[in-house]
C-alpha positions in Angstrom: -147.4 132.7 110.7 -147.3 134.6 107.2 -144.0 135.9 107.1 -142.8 138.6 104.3 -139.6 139.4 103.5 -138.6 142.9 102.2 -135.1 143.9 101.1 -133.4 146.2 98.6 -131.8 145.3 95.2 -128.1 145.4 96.7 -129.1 141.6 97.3 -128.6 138.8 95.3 -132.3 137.9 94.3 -132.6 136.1 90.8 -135.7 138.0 88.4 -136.2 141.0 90.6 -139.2 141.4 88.4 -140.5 138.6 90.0 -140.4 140.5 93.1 -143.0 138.6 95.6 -142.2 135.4 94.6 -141.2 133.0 98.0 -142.6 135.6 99.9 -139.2 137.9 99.1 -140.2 141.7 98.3 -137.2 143.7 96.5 -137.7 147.7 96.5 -135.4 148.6 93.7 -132.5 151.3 94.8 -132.0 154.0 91.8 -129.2 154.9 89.9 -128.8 158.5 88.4 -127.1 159.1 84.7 -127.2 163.2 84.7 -130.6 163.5 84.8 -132.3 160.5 83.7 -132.9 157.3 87.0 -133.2 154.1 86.4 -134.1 151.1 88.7 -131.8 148.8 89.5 -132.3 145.6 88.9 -135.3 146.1 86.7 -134.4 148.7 84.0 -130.8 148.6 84.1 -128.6 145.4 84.5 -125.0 145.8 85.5 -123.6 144.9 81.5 -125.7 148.0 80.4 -124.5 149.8 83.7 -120.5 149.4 82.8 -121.4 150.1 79.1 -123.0 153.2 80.4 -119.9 154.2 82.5 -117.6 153.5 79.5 -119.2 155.6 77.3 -121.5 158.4 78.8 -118.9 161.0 80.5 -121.9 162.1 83.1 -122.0 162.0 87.1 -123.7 159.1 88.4 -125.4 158.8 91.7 -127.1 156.2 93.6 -130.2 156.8 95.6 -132.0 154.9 98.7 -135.9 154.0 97.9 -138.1 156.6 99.6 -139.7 156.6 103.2 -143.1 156.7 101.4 -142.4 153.5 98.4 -141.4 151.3 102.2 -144.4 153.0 104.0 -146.7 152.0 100.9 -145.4 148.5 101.0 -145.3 147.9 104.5 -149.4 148.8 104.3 -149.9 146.6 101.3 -148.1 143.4 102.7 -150.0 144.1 106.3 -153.0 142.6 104.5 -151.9 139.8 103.6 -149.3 138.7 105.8 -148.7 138.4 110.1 -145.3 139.7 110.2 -142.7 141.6 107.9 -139.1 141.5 107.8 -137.2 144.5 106.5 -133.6 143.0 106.1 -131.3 145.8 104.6 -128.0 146.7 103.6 -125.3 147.6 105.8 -126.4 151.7 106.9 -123.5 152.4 106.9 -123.1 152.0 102.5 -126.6 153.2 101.8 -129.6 155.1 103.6 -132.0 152.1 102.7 -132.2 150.5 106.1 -133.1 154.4 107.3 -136.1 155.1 104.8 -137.1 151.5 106.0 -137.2 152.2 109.5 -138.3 155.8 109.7 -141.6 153.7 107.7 -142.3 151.0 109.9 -142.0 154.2 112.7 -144.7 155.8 111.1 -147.5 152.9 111.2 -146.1 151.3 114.5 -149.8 152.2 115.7 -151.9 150.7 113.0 -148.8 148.0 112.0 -146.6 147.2 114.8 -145.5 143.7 113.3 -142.5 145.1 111.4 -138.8 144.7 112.4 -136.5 146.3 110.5 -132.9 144.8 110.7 -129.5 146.4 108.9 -127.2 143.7 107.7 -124.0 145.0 108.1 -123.8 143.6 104.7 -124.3 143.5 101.4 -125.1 141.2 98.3 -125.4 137.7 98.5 -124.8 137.4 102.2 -127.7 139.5 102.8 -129.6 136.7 100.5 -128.8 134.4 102.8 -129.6 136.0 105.4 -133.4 135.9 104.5 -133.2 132.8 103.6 -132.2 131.7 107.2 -134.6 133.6 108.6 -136.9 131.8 106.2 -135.8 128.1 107.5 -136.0 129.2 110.9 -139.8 130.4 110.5 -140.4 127.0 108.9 -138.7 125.0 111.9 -141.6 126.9 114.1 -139.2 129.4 115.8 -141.3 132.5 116.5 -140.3 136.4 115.1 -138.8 137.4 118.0 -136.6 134.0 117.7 -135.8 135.1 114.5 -134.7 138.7 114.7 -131.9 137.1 117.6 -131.2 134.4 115.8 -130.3 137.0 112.3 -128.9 139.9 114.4 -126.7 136.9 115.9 -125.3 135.7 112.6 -124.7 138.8 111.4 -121.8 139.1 113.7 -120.3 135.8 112.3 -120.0 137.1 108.8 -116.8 138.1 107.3 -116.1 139.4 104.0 -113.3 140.7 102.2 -113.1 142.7 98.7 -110.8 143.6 95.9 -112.2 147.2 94.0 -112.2 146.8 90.9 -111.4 150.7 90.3 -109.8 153.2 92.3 -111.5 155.8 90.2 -115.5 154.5 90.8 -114.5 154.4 95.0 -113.2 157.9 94.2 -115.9 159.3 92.4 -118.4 157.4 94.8 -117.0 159.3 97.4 -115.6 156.3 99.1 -111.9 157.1 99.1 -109.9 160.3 99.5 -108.0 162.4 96.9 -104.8 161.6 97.8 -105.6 158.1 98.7 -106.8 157.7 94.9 -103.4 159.4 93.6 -101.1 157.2 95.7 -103.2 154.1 94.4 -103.4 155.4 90.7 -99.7 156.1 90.5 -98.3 153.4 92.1 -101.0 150.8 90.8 -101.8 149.6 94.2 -105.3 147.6 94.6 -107.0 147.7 98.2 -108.5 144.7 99.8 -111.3 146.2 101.9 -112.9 144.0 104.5 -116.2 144.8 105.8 -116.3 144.9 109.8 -119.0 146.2 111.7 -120.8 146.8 108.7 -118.1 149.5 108.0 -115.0 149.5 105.0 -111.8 149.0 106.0 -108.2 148.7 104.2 -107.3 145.1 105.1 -104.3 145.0 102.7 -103.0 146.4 99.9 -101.3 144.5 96.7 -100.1 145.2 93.2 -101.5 142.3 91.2 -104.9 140.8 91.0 -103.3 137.3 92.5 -101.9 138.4 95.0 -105.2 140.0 95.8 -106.7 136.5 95.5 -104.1 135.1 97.6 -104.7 137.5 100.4 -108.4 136.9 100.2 -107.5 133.0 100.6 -105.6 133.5 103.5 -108.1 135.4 105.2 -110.5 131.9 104.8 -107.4 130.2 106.0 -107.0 131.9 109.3 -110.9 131.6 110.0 -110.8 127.9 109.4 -108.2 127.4 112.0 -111.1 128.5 114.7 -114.4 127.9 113.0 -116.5 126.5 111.3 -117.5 127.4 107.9 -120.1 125.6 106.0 -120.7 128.2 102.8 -118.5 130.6 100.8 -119.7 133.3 98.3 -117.3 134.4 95.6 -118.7 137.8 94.7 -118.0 139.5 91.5 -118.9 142.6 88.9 -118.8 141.4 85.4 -116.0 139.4 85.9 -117.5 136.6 86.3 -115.0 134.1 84.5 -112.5 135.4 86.9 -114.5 134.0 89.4 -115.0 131.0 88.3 -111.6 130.1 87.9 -110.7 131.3 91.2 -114.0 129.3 92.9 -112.5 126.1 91.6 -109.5 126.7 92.8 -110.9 127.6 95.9 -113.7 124.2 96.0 -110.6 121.9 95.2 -108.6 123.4 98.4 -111.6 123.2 100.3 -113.6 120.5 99.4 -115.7 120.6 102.4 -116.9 123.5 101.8 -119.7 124.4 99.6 -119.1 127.0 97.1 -121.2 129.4 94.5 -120.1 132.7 92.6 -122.8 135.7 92.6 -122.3 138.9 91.3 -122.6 142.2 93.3 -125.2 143.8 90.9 -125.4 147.5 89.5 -125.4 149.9 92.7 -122.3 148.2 94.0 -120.9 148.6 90.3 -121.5 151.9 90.6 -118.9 152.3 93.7 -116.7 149.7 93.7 -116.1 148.8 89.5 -116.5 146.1 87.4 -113.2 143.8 87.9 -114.2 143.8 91.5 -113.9 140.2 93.6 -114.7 139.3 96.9 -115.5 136.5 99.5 -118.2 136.1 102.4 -118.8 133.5 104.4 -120.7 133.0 107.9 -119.1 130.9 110.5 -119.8 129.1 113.7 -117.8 127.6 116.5 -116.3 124.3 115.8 
C-alpha cells in the first residue's frame, strides 16, 4: 500500500519546502506579528523569529492550519495514495490535531482511509514517530497494525524541558501571573515534563546546570527499568548549548544513540530561545 504521511511544522522535518518528499506532507502552522502571518517553517525560520521578538514590541500569536487547507489535502493525496496518516501534535498545545480530524470527518464517505492520530508530543519525537510508522509499513504490517503499534509507543515517550523564558510561557498564556512574578524575582527556571501529552512542573532550579542535571537524572531513573535505544536533545537557538551537553550526555551513555534538533519557530514562540530539553521512547528490557 501507498501510504502518506501528513503532519504539522511543530515537527522536526528538514526543507519544509520540500514538503512531499519520502511521502511526508508538512501543513505549515502560522505565526501572527500584529497584523502581518507568516508560515512557519517556510517564510520565517526561528533566527528571524527571536530577531523579531527582540526587536518588534507587537503581540504574537500562533494559529492551527484550517479545517479546509487539511480537508483540501486530504482530497488531493486520496488520488494518489491508499491510506493517509495525519500524525499531529499533542491537542493539548495546539488545535492542529482538531482541524485535522474534524477534515478527515467530513469526507469519511467519499475517503474513509484516513486516521488521524495526536502525538501527545511534539518536535522531533513526533518525527520519529512517522518514521516508525514508515518502517513498519515497509515490514508489511497493515494500517490498522500501524495505528496500534504508534498509539502504543506513544505511551513510552518521555520528555522533559527547560523554558528558556518565563516571559514567552507568560505571554503565550502558558503560565499564570503570579507564577511568572515568583519565577522572574527569584530567577527560578521550571523543568516541565510532558505527560499525557499535558505540561507539568517536574522541578524547578536556579541555574541552567542544574537544570541539565535534573534532566540527566530523569534518563537515569528510566534506564534503571527500560530500555532506551535513542535520545533527542531539543533546543531553540541554542544549539551550541546542546552540543556540549549531548557529548556529555553520548560519553555517559555510550550505548545510546544521540542527535540534537531544534524545536522550531511555533515552539519559540511559547517556550523561548535558551530553551533545552530531552525525549526519548523506551521499551521493556
Amino acid at each position: 500500500m501507498r501510504i502518506a504521511w501528513v503532519t504539522d511544522s511543530t515537527a522536526f522535518v528538514p526543507n519544509q519546502s520540500e514538503s512531499g518528499k519520502e511521502d511526508i506532507y508538512v501543513v505549515p502552522m502560522s505565526i501572527l506579528f500584529g497584523e502581518k502571518e507568516y508560515m512557519d517553517g517556510i517564510d520565517l525560520s526561528p533566527e528571524e523569529l527571536f530577531a523579531k521578538l527582540r526587536n518588534e514590541k507587537v503581540e504574537v500569536k500562533t494559529s492551527q492550519p484550517s479545517i479546509g487547507r487539511f480537508k483540501e489535502l486530504f482530497e488531493q493525496l486520496s488520488r494518489d495514495y491508499d491510506y493517509i496518516f495525519s500524525i499531529h501534535v499533542s491537542s493539548h498545545f495546539s488545535g492542529t490535531f482538531s482541524s485535522a480530524y474534524q477534515a478527515a470527518e467530513l469526507l469519511k464517505d467519499t475517503t474513509p482511509n484516513i486516521s488521524c492520530i495526536d502525538s501527545k508530543i511534539l518536535s522531533n519525537p513526533l518525527t520519529e514517530l512517522i518514521q516508525y510508522g514508515k518502517r513498519l509499513s515497509e515490514e508489511g504490517t497493515d494500517p490498522l497494525g500501524i495505528k496500534e503499534a504508534i498509539e502504543e509507543r506513544i505511551n513510552s515517550c518521555e520528555t522533559y524541558v527547560m523554558v528558556g523564558s518565563l516571559e514567552q510561557l507568560h505571554k503565550s498564556g502558558r503560565m499564570g501571573g503570579l507564577s511568572f512574578f515568583l519565577g522572574s524575582v527569584l530567577k527560578i527556571k521550571p523543568m516541565l515534563s510532558i505527560e499525557d501529552g499535558k505540561l507539568k512542573v517536574e522541578d524547578k532550579v536556579r541555574s541552567i546546570k542544574k537544570g541539565l542535571s535534573s534532566m540527566s537524572h530523569q534518563l537515569n531513573l528510566a534506564l534503571a527499568n527500560r530500555r532506551i535505544g535513542k535520545v533527542s536533545v531539543l533546543h531553540g537557538l541554542n544549539q551550541e548549548d546542546a552540543l556540549e551537553w549531548m557529548e556529555q550526555l553520548r560519553q555517559a551513555y555510550p550505548e545510546i544513540e544521540f542527535g540534537a534538533y531544534p524545536l522550531g519557530a511555533v515552539i519559540g514562540v511559547h517556550a523561548g530561545e535558551n530553551t533545552i530539553g530531552i525525549s526519548w521512547f523506551s521499551e521493556s528490557k
